[in-house]
N, C-alpha and C positions, 0 to 999 in steps of 0.2 A: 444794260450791257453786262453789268456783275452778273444779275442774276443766268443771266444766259450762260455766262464764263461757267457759275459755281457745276449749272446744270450739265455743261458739258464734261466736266471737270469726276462727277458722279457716273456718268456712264463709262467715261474711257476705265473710268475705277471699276465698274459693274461688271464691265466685258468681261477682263480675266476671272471674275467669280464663277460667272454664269459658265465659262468655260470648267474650269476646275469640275463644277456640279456637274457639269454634263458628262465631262471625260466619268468622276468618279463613278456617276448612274453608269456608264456603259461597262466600267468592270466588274461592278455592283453584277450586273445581266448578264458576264462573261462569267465570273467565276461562279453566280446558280448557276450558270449551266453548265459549266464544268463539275461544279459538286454532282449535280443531277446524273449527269454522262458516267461518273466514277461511282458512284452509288448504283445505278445498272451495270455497270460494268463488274461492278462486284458480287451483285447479285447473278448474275450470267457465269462467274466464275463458281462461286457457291454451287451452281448447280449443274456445272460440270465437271464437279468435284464428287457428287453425289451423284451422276449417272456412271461416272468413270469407279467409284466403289461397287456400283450396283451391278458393272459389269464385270469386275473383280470377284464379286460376289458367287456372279451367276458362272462364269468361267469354271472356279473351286467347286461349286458343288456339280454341275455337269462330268467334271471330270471323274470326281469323288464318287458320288452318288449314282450317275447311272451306267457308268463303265462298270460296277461290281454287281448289278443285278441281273444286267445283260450278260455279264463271262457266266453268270452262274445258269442262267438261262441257256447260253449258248455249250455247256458243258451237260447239260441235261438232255437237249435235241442231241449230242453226240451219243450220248447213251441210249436212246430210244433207237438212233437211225444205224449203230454201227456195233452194236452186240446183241445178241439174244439174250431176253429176256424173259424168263418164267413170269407168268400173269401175276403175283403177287407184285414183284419187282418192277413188274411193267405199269401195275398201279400206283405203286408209289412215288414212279419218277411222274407219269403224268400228274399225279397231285402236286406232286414239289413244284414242277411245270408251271401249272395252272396258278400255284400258289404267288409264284415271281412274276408272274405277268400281272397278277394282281394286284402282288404291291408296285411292282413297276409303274403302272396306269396311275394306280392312284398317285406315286409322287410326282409323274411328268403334269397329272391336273395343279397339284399344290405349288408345279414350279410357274406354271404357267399363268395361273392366278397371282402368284408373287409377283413373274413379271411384270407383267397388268397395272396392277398396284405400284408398281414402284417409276414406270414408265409412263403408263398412262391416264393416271390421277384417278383411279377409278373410285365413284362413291356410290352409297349404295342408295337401290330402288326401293324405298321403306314403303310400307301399304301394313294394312290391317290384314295381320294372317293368323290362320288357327293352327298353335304346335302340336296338337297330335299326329295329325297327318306328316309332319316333316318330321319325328322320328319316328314312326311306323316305318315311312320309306326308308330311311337312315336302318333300322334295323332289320329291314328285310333285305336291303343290300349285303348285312354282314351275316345272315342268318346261318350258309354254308360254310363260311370263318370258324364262325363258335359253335358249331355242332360240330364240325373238324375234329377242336381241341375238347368239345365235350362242356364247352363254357353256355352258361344259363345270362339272356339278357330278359331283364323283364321292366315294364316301361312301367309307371305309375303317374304319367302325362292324363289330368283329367281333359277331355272331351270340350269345356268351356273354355278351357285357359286361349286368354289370344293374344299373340304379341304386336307391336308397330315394329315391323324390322324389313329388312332384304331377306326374303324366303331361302334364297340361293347360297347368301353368305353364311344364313344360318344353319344348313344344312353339309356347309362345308367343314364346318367348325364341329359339329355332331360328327360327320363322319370322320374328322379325327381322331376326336376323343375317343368316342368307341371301338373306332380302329386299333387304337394305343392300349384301351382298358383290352381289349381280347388279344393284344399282342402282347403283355404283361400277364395276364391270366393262366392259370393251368386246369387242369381235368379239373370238374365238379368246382370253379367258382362262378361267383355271380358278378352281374354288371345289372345296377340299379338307376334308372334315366329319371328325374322328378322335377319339379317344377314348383314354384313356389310362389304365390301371387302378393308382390308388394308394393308400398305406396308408390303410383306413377312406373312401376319394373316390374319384369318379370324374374326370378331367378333359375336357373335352369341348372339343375346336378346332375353330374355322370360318373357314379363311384363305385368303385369293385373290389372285389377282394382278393387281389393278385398279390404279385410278391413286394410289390412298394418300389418305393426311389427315396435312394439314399441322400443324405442332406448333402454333398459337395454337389451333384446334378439336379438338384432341387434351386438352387441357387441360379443355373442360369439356365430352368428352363425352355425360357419364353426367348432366349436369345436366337439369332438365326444360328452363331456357331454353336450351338448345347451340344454336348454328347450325343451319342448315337449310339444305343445300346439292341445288343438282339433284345428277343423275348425268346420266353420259355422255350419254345420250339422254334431259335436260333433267326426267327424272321427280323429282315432285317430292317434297318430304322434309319431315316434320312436325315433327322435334323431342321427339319424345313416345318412340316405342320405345325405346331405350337406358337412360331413364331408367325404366321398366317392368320391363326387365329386369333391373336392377341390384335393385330392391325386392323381386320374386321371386326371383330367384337368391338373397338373403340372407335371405328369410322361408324359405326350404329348409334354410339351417344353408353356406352357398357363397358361393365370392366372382365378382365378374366383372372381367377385365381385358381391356385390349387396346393394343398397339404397331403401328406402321404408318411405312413408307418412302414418303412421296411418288415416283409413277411406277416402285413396286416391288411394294405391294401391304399390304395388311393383316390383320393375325391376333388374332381376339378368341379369348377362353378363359374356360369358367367351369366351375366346381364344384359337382359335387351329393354328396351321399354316396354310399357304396356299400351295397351291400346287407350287414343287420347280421345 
């Protein structure tokens, strides 16, 4: 009869343990999943934190950037359609013309690739490719650029060289640079493209002998706001490629640099892998 007493005596005492345990296990379960719920929740803020910059972003430069090439464009078709012009004149507006829609084109590619990137996670299609052929193209796109200004591009990409990269990205990045180096260039310089085969990388230079960048815009080149400078012959400059290039070359597994002597000239360099 004791014994049965003590035993009962030991559960009624159990109960409220076993209770306690359980309540504490279910806040134990309530509060993970509350940390968990507020750890996505913060993550989910984080990142409409950074769509709501990115569309900050894109707003500024839209506004910036392609309102000023289009007035200028749009004040060129005024001249061709609403005064007479002697064939010289008439030549050189359709150049200047031709000129604006060309950089135009090309910054609405760079904006749109940025969007891409920033919107929708784009990474790149890496495969065994051969670099001569993507700057041959690259510089036969810019060939009527630099015969324009009278500027010399000459490639010295050997034939073997072959990189593990995105063809597309890589050729986006070339036509930057190039674009940049013949937009800093004037009559009689050169733009030299090379290639450099190192352990597991390739290195790839594009450097000319234009008028340089000054150390204050050398500093934040690669940012999206950097300066926006003309070139020689007043073409104008968006802001946006550098820092494009900088995002691809490092979604590739590479990095991008560049040094530059005022009235000496400048030399960018980036890295892709080599082929594995």
């Amino acid at each position: 009869m004791k014994v049965e007493t003590e035993k009962n005596d030991r559960m009624r005492t159990q109960e409220p343990l076993n209770s306690m345990t359980s309540a504490s296990q279910q806040n134990l379960e309530r509060y993970l999943a509350t940390s968990e719920r507020v750890s996505e929740l913060e993550e989910a803020i984080g990142e409409l934190k950074k769509i709501n910059s990115v569309k900050d972003q894109l707003l500024s430069i839209i506004s910036h950037d392609v309102r000023a090439p289009l007035a200028s464009v749009q004040s060129l078709l005024t001249l061709l359609t609403r005064q007479k012009l002697i064939q010289d004149e008439y030549h050189e507006v359709a150049e200047g013309l031709n000129h604006q829609i060309e950089q135009t084109n090309r910054f609405l590619e760079n904006l749109l690739q940025w969007t891409k990137q920033n919107f929708s996670k784009v990474e790149p299609r890496t495969g065994k490719v051969a670099l001569q052929p993507l700057v041959n193209e690259v510089i036969a796109l810019y060939s009527f650029s630099a015969f324009r200004k009278k500027v010399t591009i000459m490639s010295e990409v050997l034939e073997e060289v072959t990189i593990y990269a995105d063809a597309e990205m890589v050729k986006l990045v070339l036509r930057n640079l190039i674009s940049n180096a013949i937009k800093f260039c004037d009559q009689d310089d050169h733009i030299y493209i090379q290639a450099i085969i190192e352990k597991k990388k390739v290195r790839v230079i594009v450097k000319d002998t234009g008028q340089g960048i000054n150390e204050k815009n050398m500093a934040t080149l690669f940012g999206l706001s950097h300066f926006s400078t003309t070139g020689t012959k007043e073409e104008l400059g968006f802001g946006l490629g550098l820092a494009l290039c900088k995002d691809f070359v490092e979604k590739m597994g590479g990095y991008i640099s560049a040094s530059s002597r005022e009235g000496i000239g400048s030399c960018f360099e980036f890295t892709v892998p080599g082929p594995v």
